[in-house]
N, C-alpha and C positions, 0 to 999 in steps of 0.2 A: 661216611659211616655206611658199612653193609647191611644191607637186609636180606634175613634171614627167614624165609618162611618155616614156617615147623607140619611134620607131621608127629602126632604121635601114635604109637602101635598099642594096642592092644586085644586080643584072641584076633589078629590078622586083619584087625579092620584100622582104619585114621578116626581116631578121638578125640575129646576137649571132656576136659575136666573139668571144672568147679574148685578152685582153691585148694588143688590138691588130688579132693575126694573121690576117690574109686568108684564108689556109689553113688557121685553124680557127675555121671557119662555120655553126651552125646557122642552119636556117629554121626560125623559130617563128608566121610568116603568108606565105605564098606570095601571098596579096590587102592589097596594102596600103592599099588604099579602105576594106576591112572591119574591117581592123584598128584604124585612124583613127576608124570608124565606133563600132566597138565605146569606146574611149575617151569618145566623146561621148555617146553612150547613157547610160553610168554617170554621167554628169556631171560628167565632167573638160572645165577651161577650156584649157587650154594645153598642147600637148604641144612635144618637140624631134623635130625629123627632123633625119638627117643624111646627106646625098647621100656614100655611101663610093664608089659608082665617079669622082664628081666630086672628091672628094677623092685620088685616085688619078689622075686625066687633067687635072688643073688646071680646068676647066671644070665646068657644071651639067647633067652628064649626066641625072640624073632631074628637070628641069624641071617637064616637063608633066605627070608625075603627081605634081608636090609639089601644083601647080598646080589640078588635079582634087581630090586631098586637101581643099584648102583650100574652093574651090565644096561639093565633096560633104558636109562637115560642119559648116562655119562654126567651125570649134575658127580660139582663136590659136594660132599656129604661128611658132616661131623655126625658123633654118635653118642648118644650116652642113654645109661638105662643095664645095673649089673653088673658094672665091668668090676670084675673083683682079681683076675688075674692076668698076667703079664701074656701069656698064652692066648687069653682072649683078646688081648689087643693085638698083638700079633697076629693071630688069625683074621680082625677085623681086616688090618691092613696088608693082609695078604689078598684079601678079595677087594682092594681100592678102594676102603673106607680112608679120606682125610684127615680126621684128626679124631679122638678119642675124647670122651669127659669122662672123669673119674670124678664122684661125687660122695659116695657114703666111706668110703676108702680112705680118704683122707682127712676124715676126720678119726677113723678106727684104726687105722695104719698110717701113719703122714710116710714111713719109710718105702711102704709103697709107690708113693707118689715118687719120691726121689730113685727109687730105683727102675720105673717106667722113663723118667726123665732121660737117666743116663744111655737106656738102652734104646729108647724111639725120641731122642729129644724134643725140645720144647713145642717148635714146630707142630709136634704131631699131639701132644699132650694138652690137652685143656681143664682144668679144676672148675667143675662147677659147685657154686656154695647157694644153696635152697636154704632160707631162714624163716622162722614164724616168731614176730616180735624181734626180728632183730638176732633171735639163736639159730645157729645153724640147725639145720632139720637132716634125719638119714633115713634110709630103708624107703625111698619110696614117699617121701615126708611124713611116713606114721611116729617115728619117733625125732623128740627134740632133744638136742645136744647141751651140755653148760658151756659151749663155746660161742660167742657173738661172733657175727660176719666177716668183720674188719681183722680182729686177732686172727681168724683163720687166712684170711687173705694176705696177712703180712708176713705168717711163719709160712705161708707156702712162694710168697714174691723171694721171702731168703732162702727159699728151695732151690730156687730156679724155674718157677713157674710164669709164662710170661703171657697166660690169655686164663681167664676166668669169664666163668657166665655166671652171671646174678641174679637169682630169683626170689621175691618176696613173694611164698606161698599164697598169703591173704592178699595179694593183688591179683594172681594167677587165675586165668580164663574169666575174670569180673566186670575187665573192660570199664575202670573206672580211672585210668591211669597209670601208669609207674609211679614208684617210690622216688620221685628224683632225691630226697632227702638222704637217702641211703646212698644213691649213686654219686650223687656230688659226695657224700663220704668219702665212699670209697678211691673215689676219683682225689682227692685232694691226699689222700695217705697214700698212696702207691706211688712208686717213683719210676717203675721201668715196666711193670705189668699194665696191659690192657684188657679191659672188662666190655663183654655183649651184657646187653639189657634183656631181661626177660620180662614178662608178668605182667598185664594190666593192660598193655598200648591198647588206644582205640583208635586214636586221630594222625591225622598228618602233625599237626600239632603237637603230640607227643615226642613223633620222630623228630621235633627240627628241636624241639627245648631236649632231648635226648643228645645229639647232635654237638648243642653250645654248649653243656654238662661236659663233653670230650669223650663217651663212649663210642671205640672204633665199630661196634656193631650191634645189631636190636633182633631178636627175636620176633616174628608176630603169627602166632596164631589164630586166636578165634575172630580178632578183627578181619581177618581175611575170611574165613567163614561163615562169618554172620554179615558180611558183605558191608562193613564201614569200610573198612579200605580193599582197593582192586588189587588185581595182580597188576596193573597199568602202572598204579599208584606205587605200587613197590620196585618196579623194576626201573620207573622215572627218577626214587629218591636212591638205590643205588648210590653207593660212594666207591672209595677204594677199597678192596679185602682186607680184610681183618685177619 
């Protein structure tokens, strides 16, 4: 299973959120060059960034410093946070952004999703599904969907969607856990799709019942910032990429 650190952006700083909430925001790096930097030092291959003011204005508000990121450390780097057109993913991966997550899009547009599919395939395309109770969440998670996680992960696996990130909101920066109930879900409906873990991890222990569950890769951020797990600890459980 790969491990994922996360940065996320916001007014140009690395933040942790609260279940979500915008209004409850630590900064845990004000330099998100150094932060990225430090990641690849230790010997981590892959991180996730997530553009949150873009994910809040429809558009890829932090660009050019996902963009610098990517120059300044050579890490791969998946992206999500906005992506609402085809143009903007192209652009991302015209400056060597990895792989792309389209999130609110495909629940307001599923044709979107198929028509990024055809043109940057699967490879480069990621569906992420954010849910609170179980319903998909969009815009940043201010608003909830009448679609549950699983139906939206089954009409997007018959898309041709072949990597999803899962996030239970209410586990998100809590550090009380993942939802493995949700992830064994999901894990037992999907037949060719593979799902990253997000939301909750605090322990190593997380990551190995994460692991046996069969998710090829985990998100972790505040666990690494509130100093439960090391960058040591992350770069030791490393598995195969996702």
């Amino acid at each position: 299973m790969q491990i994922l650190p996360a940065i996320d952006i916001k007014n140009g700083r690395a933040v942790r959120l609260f279940k979500g909430d915008f209004k409850q925001e630590t900064v845990v790096n004000p330099d998100v060059l150094a932060q990225a930097r430090a990641f690849a030092d230790a010997g981590i291959h892959y991180i996730h960034v997530v553009d949150l003011d873009g994910a809040l204005e429809g558009k890829a508000v932090n660009r050019d410093l996902i963009a610098a990121l990517k120059v300044a450390t050579g890490l791969k780097v998946e992206v999500g946070g906005g992506i609402r057109t085809l143009e903007q993913i192209q652009d991302y991966l015209n400056v060597g952004i990895d792989r792309l997550i389209i999130g609110s899009m495909a629940v307001k547009n599923p044709d979107f999703v198929k028509e990024a599919l055809a043109k940057f395939g699967s490879h480069k395309i990621v569906v992420g599904i954010d849910a609170k109770n179980g319903m998909v969440a969009t815009e940043g998670w201010l608003e909830t969907s009448n679609l549950d996680y699983v139906s939206l992960a089954l009409e997007m696996e018959k898309m041709g969607v072949r990597l999803f990130v899962y996030t239970d909101v209410d586990r998100d920066g809590t550090l009380t856990g993942p939802n493995f109930a949700h992830y064994e879900n999901l894990v037992a409906h999907l037949t060719s799709a593979k799902v990253i873990a997000s939301g909750g991890i605090h322990t190593l222990s997380d990551l190995e019942r994460l692991e046996r569950i069969g998710l090829t890769g985990t998100i972790v951020g505040k666990a690494y910032y509130n100093g439960d797990l090391s960058l040591k600890d992350l770069r030791e459980f490393e598995g195969e990429p996702c």
